[in-house]
C-alpha positions as CSV (number, residue, x, y, z in Angstrom):
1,X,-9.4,-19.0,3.1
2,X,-9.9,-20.8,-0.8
3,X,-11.7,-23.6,1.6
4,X,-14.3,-21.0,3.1
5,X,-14.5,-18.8,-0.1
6,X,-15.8,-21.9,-2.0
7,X,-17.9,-23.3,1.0
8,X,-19.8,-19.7,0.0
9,X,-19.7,-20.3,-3.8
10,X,-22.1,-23.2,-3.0
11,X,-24.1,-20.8,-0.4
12,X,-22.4,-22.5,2.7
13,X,-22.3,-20.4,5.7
14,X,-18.2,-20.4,6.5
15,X,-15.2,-18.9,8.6
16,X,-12.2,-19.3,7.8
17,X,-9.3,-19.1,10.7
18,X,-5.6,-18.5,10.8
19,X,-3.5,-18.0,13.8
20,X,-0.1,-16.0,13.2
21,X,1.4,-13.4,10.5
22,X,3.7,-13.3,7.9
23,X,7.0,-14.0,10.1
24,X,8.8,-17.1,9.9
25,X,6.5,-19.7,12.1
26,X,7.8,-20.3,15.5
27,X,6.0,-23.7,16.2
28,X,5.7,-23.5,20.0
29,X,4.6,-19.7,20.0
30,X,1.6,-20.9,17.4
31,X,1.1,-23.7,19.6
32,X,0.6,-21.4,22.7
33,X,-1.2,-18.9,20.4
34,X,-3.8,-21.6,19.3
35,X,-6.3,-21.2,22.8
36,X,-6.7,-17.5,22.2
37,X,-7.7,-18.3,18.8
38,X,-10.2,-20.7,19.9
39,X,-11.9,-18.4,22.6
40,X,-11.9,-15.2,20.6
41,X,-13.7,-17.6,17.7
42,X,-16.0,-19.3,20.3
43,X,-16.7,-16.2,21.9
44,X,-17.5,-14.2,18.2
45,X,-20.3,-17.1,17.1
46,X,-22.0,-17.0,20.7
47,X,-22.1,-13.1,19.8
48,X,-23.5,-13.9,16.6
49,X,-26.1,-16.4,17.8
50,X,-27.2,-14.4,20.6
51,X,-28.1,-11.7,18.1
52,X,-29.6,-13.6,15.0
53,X,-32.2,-15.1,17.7
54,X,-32.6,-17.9,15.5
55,X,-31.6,-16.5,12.3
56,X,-29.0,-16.5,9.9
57,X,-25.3,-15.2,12.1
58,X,-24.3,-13.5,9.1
59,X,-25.5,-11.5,5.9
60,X,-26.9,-14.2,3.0
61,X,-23.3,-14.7,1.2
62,X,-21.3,-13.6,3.6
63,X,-18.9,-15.3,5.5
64,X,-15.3,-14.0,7.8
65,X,-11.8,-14.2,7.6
66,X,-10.5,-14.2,11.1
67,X,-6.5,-13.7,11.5
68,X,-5.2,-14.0,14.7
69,X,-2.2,-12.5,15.9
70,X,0.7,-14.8,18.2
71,X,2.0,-12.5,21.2
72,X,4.2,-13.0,23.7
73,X,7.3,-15.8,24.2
74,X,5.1,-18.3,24.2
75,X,2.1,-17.7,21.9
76,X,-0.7,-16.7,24.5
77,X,-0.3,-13.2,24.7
78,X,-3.6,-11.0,24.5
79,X,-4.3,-9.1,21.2
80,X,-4.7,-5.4,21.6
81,X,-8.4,-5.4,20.2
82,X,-10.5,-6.8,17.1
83,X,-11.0,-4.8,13.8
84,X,-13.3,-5.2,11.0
85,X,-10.8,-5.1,8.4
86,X,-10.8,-5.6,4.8
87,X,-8.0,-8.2,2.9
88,X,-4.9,-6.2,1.9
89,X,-4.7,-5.9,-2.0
90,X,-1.5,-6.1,-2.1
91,X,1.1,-9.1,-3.2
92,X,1.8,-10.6,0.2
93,X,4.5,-13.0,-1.5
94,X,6.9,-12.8,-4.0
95,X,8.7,-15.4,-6.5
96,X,11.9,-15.2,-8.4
97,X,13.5,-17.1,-11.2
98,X,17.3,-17.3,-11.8
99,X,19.0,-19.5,-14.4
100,X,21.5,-21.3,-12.6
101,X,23.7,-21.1,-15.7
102,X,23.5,-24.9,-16.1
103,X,20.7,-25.3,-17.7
104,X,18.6,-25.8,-14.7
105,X,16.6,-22.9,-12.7
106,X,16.3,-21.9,-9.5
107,X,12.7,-20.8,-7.9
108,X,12.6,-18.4,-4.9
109,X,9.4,-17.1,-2.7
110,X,9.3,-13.8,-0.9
111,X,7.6,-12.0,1.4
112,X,7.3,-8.7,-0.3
113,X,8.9,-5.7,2.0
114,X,6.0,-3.3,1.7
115,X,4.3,-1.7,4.4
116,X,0.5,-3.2,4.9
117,X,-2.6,-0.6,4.0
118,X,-4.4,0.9,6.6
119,X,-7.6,-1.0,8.0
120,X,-6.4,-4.4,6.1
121,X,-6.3,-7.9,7.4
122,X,-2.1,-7.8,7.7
123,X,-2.1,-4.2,9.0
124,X,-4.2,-5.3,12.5
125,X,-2.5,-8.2,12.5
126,X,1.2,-6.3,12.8
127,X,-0.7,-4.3,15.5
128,X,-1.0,-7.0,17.4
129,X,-4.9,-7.3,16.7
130,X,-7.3,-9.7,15.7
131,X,-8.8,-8.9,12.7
132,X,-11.9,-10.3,11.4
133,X,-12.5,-9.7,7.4
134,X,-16.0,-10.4,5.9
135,X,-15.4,-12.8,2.7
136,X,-17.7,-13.3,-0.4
137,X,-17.8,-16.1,-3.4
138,X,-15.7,-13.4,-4.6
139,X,-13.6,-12.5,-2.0
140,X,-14.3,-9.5,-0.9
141,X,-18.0,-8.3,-0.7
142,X,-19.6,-5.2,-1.6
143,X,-19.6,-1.7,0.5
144,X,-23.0,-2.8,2.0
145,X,-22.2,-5.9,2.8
146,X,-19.5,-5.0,4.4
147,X,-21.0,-2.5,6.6
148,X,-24.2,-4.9,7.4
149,X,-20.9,-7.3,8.6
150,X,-19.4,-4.8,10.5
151,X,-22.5,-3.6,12.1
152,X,-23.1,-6.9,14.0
153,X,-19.2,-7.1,14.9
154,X,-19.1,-3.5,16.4
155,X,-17.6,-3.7,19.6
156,X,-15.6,-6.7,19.6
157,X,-12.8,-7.5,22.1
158,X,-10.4,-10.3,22.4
């Protein structure tokens, strides 16, 4: 996501991808789940390029987070359906200090135990949907922005 944020800082057209949640990574199931991601993403720029008819695909600025959920034993279950989300604001991950009492200290990360916010990135994905978040230089672009994005995604489907 920094990668694709910063490809728009420079006024780069980008899309960032990521395939899975915020479970422990099963490396076969993200393996499996890796095809879906590829033909929902194929499938969303031939959308956009039918409709820009030679145009820009997205709003000047604004680019999309896609997080794709793994389903099923092996990774290529079908998501549920594709939501225009915004990123969740809050703290996804967690660190911890302790002083091991010898001088020396020991670090610790987290995944905080809060429940996601309703139309965010990590609440479709729990759902077991896709969920596609238009991204600015800033992160997260303004109200109109957002609904010029999610105008030309209405109606998506895994």
């Amino acid at each position: 996501m920094g990668a694709a944020v910063t490809a728009l800082e420079d006024r780069v057209p980008a899309i960032a991808v990521s395939t899975g949640g915020l479970e422990t990574p099963v490396p076969d199931r993200i393996l499996g789940a890796l095809r879906p991601t590829d033909d929902f993403v194929v499938s969303l720029v031939d959308r956009l390029r039918a409709r820009a008819r030679g145009g820009r695909l997205l709003p000047q600025g604004v680019g999309l987070g896609i997080d794709h959920p793994v389903l099923g034993a092996d990774g290529t279950g079908t998501a549920r359906g594709a939501d225009v989300t915004t990123q969740d604001p809050r703290p996804i991950l967690k660190s911890g200090y302790a002083d091991d009492g010898d001088g020396t200290w020991k670090a610790t990360v987290g995944v905080v135990g809060e429940p996601a916010h309703p139309g965010t990135d990590v609440a479709s994905v729990e759902a077991g949907r896709i969920s596609v978040s238009p991204i600015a230089p800033g992160w997260n672009p303004g109200p109109a922005d957002h609904a010029r994005t999610a105008a030309l995604l209405a109606g998506l489907r895994p």
